[in-house]
N, C-alpha and C positions, 0 to 999 in steps of 0.2 A: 367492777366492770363499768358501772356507768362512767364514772368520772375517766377509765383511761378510754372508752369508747366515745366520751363527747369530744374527748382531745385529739381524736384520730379524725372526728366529723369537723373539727374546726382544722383541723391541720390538711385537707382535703379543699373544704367549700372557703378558708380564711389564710389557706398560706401558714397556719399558725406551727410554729415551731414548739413542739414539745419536750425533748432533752434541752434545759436551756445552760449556758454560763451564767456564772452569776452576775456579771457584767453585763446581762442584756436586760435583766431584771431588778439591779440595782447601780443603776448606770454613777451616781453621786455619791457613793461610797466608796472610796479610792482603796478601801482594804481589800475588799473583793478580788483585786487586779493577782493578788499573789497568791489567792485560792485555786490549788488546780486540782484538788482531789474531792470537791464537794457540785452539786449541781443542782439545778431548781427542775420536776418534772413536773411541767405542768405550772401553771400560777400559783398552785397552793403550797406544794410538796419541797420540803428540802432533803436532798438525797445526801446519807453520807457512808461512801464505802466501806467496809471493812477489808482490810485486804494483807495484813502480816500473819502472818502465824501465830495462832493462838492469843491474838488478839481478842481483848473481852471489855474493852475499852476503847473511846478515842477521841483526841483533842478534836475539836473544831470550832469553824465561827460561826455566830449568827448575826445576819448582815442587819444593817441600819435597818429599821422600821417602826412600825405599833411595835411588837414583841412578835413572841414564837409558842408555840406549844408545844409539849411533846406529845405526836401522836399516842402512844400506846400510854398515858399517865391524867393526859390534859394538862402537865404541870405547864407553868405560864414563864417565860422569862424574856429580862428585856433584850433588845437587837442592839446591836453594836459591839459586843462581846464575844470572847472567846471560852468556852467551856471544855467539859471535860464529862461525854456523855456514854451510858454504859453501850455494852454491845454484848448481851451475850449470844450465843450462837445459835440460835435458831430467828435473831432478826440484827439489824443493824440500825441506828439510829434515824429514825425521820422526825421532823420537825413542820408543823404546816404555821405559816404566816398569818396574823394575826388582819381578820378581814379577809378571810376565807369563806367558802360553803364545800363543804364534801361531800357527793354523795356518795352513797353504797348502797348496793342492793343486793337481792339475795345470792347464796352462791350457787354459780352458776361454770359447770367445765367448759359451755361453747354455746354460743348467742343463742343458737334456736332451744335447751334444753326446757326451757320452760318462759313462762311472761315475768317479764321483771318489777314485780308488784308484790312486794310494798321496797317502796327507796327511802332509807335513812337519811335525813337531811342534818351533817351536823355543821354548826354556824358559828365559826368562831372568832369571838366579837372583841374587836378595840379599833376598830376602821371600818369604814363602808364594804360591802361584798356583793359579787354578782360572778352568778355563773350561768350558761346556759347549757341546758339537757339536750342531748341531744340524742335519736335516735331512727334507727330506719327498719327494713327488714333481714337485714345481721348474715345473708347467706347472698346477695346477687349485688351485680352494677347498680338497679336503678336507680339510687342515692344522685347518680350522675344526672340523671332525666327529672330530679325534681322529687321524687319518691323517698322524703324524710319529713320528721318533724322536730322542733324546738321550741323547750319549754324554757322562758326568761325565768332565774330565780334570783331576788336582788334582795341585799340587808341595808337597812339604813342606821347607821350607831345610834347616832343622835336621838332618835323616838325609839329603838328597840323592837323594829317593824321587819319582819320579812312577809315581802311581794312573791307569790309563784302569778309570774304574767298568764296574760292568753294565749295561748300553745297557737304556735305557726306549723304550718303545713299539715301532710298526715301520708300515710304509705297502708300498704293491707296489713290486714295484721293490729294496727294498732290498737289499743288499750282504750276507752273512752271515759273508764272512769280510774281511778288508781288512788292508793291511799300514800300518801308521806307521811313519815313518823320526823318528830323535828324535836334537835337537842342544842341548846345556847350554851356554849363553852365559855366561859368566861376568867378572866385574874384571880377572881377570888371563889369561883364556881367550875373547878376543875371539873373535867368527865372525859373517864376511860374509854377505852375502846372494846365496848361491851354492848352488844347486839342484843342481849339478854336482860338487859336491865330497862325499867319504863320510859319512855322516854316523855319530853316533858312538852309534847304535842300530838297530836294527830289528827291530820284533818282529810276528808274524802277530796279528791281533785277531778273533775268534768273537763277539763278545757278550758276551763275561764277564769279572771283575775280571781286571788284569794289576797286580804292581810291579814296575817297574824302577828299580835303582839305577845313581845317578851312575856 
């Protein structure tokens, strides 16, 4: 939820388009042009449908970049390539981009169920990354009146540094202190998609600048 609720707040206050082609997000990769069954959701996410019958498998490409992971494995592979990714039927292939931040937070069936505290930060590294949190009171307009806040969270490759900035704005309700758990996904340091397992940070967040190194 956080990640597709900051994509709603940017697509909202930024214009930002969240079902995307691949062409809008890989604009100098001329292969993409003949991709019409796959989509990027989001900056991070590569969506790829399943859609034949009894389908448990399926070809696809992974466009120019750093590399790709496979969500649900961490496996690392390079961009520019065409593979050949399972799909059994209870999920279908996703892929997030190398120089990503995903968060997750707890499960939640509808905004107000509870406070979204603690959010899993996983950061996965071979390019700079930057996302922003974003968040308001999840049941009314005032979002429109000013009533949200955004939390900057940025990676830097080169040093191995993730920034959680100074949180902008604030609405009722909001959270003042909250804990991030944070996981460094790497080429040679895969990591599943397991909530349950320790993660390899956590730090308390007040509002204000944090760095943490790899």
């Amino acid at each position: 939820l956080p990640y597709i609720y900051s994509l709603a707040g940017a697509a909202y206050h930024d214009d930002y388009t969240i079902m995307r082609g691949l062409a809008m997000d890989f604009a100098r990769d001329t292969a993409v042009l003949n991709v019409g069954d796959q989509y990027m959701f989001g900056p991070a996410l590569l969506v790829n449908p399943v859609y034949e019958y009894r389908q448990t498998k399926r070809a696809l490409y992974l466009p120019k970049c750093e590399g790709w992971y496979d969500l649900y494995s961490g496996k690392w592979y390079a961009g520019g390539q065409k593979i050949v990714a399972e799909a059994p039927y209870e999920r279908m292939p996703l892929f997030v981009k190398a120089g990503s931040i995903l968060p997750f937070g707890p499960a939640l069936q509808y905004t107000t169920e509870k406070q979204a505290d603690t959010i899993t930060l996983n950061i996965y590294t071979g390019a700079d990354a930057s996302f922003n949190l974003y968040e308001d009171e999840g049941t009314n307009y005032n979002y429109e009146k000013g009533a949200f806040s955004v939390i900057p969270v940025r990676y830097k490759d080169a040093t191995g540094t993730l920034t959680i900035g100074d949180r902008k704005g604030s609405f009722n309700g909001m959270l003042q202190k909250r804990t991030f758990r944070i996981n460094m996904i790497s080429p040679n340091r895969a990591g599943s998609l397991d909530f349950d397992t320790p993660c390899d940070k956590e730090v308390i967040y007040e509002g204000t600048h944090l760095n943490i190194k790899k």
